[in-house]
N, C-alpha and C positions, 0 to 999 in steps of 0.2 A: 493466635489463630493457627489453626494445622496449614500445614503445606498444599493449596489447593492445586488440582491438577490445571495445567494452562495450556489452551490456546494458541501457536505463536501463529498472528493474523497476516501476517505477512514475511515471507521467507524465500528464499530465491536459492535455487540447486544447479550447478552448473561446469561444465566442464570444455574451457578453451582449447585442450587439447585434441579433443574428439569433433567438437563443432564450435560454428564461427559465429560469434558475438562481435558484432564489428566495434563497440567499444570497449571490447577487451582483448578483441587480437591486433588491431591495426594499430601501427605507429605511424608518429606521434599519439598518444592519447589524446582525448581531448580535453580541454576545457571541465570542472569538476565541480561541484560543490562542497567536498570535503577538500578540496585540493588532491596532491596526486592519490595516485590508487593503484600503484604497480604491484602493489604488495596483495591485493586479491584477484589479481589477473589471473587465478590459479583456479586448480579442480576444487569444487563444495558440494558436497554430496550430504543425503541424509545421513550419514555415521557419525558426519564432523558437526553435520549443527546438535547432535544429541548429546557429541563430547562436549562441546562449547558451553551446552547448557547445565555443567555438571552441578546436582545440586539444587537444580528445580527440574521439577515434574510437568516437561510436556510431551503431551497424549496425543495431540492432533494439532498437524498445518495445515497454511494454507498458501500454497506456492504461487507466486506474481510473475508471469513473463518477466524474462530476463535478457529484453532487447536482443535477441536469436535474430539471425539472418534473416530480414523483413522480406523477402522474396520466398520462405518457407514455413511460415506460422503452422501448418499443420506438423513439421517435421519436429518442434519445441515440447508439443503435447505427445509427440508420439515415443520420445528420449522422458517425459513426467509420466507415461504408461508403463515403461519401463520401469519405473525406481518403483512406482507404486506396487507393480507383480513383486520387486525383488527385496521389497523395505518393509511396504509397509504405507510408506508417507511417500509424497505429501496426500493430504486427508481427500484435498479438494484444489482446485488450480481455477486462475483467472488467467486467460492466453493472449496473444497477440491477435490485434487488428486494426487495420488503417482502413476508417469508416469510408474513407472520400474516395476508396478506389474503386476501379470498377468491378473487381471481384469480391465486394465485400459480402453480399448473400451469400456465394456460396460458401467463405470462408467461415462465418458466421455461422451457416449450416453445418460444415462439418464440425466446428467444435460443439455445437448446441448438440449432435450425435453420443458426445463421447459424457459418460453418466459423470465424469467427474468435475466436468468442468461447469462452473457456475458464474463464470462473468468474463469480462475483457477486459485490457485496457489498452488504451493509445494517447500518450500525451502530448496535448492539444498542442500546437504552437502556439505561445507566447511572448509575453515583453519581458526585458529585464529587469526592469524596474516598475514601482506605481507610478512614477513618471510618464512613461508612455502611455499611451492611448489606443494603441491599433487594436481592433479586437482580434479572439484569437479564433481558434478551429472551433469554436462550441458557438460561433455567432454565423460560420459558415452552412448555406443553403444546404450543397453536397454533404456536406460531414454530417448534418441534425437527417437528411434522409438516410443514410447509414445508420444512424443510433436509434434512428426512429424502429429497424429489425430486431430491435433486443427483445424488448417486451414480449412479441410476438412468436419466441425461440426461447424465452424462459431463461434471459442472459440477464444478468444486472452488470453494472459499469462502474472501475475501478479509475477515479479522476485523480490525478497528481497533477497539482497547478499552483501554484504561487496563492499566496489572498489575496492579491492585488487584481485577479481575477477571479472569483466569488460572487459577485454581481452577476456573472455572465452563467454561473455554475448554478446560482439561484433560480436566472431565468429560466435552462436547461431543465431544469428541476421543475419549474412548474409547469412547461410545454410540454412533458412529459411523466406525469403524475404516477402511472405506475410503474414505470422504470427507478430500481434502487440506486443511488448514487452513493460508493462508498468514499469519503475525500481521504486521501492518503496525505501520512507524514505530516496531518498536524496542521495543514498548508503551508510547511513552510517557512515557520517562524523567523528566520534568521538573521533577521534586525533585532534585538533586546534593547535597543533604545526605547526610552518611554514612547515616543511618538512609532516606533515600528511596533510594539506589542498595541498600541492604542487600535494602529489602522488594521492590524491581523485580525483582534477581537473582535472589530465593528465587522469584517467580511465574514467572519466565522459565524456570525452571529446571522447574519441574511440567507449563509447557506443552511441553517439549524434551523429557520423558519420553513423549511422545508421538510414536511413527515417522511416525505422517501426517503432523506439525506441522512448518511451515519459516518462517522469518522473514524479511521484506523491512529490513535498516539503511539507514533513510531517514527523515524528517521529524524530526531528533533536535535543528533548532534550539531558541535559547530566546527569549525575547523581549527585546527591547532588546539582546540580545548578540550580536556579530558572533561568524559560523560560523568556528570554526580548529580545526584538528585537535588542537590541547591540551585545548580544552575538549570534545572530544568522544572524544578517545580511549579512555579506561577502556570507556564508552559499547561503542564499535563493539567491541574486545578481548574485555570480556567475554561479550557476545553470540557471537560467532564460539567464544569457548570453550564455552560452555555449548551451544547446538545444534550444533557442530560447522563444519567448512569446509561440506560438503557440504549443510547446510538453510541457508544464507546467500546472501544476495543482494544487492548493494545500487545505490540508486536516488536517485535525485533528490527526488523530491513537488514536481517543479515546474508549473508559477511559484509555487504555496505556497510554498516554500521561497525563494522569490525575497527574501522578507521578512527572511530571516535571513543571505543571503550569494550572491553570485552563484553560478551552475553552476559553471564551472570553480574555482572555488575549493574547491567541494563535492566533487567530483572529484577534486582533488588534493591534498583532506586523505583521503580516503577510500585514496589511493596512497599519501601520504604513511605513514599508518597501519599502513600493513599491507606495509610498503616491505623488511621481515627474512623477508617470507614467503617460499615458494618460487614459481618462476614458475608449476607446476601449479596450486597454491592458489589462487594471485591472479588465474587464469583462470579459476578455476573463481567466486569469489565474484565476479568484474566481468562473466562473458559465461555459461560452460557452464552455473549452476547454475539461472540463469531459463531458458536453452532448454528444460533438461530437465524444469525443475516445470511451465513452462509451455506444454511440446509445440511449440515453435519449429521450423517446419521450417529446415533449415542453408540 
């Protein structure tokens, strides 16, 4: 199969220098799931993810808030106006916001204003484990009238949540029917014990019964273990089977994911993977299926 042009559905541009990402400028860092991360505490601009990718052909991103100064959400979208005049990219942006506060209208408004941006995200509070039990921000009254302004602002919602929470993601999902739910990072996967791939698949699988729901295959490193397509195969397969070609995407979460494997390597296990597919298929989860969730004009 030729070199198809790709998508990267998720990608983060950013610079600690200039402005304040409190988990990238504040010490102590925190807490991680790659473990540390000092080593991207650094400038990422579109030049570096085009070098990154040497080797594959991507045409169009789609930039993720990248936890920017939560007291300034409009000022993140206005530094992604920026690159855009002077790059090029990213193609399209998903911004910050915290549903539950009191300025969430007009936050919501102002980014619904700006042509590029096509959704939000804010990730919910949760547990650390399927252990617990306490529900999270997506069972909260405040927070579901907050998300309930999307649909009505022509926003969709970009969920990163554990699968241990999917249940609550499903419900989300059908309380609100026209609202698209994109679930990032796979859910999550990070147990590969039989019984943690068992209980991911069954959540993945409640939030897939949902037609608004689509999923972005990306941030599926693990920590201390080098990215290869063997260790993430089952991973990427199962997912594509359970929502389908057609709600799959998949994506970088770079330079996060820098931690676990360069880009092109991510890339060409992601090719590697899916290498029996047809070539419609394989266009559709590396390039058409972000255009289309994501309104890309061609």
């Amino acid at each position: 199969m030729s070199d198809i042009p790709l998508v990267d559905a998720h990608v983060h541009y950013w610079d600690p220098t200039r402005h304040y990402y409190p988990w990238l400028n504040d010490r102590p860092t925190i807490p991680f799931r790659y473990g540390e991360y000092s080593a991207i505490c650094r400038p990422y601009y579109p030049t570096d993810h085009i070098r990154d990718a040497h080797g594959h052909s991507i045409v169009r991103t789609i930039y993720v808030e990248a936890e920017w100064n939560p007291h300034d959400p409009g000022g993140e979208m206005d530094f992604i106006a920026g690159l855009r005049r002077d790059t090029g990219f990213p193609s399209v942006a998903v911004a910050q916001v915290w549903l539950d506060r009191e300025d969430v209208a007009k936050v919501l408004e102002s980014h619904a204003a700006r042509p590029f941006v096509r959704g939000v995200r804010q990730k919910p509070r949760g547990n650390a484990s399927p252990k617990e039990t306490r529900p999270t921000s997506m069972s909260d009254h405040r927070w579901r009238a907050g998300y309930a302004l999307l649909h009505p602002l022509g926003l969709q919602f970009d969920l990163q949540t554990p699968w241990w929470h999917l249940d609550e993601a499903a419900d989300l999902a059908r309380a609100f029917p026209d609202t698209r739910i994109v679930l990032l990072h796979t859910g999550l996967p990070a147990d590969r014990s039989r019984e943690g791939l068992a209980g991911w698949a069954s959540g993945l699988r409640r939030l897939a019964a949902c037609q608004n729901a689509a999923v972005k295959i990306s941030g599926i490193g693990l920590p201390g273990v080098p990215w290869t397509a063997e260790n993430n195969r089952e991973v990427v397969l199962t997912t594509i089977d359970i929502f389908g070609v057609d709600r799959c995407m998949f994506a970088s979460n770079f330079p996060v994911d820098g931690l676990c494997g360069d880009l092109g390597t991510i890339f060409s296990g992601y090719k590697a993977i899916t290498a029996d597919f047809s070539e419609a298929d394989r266009r559709k989860l590396f390039h058409d299926n972000a255009m289309r969730i994501y309104r890309i004009d061609a």
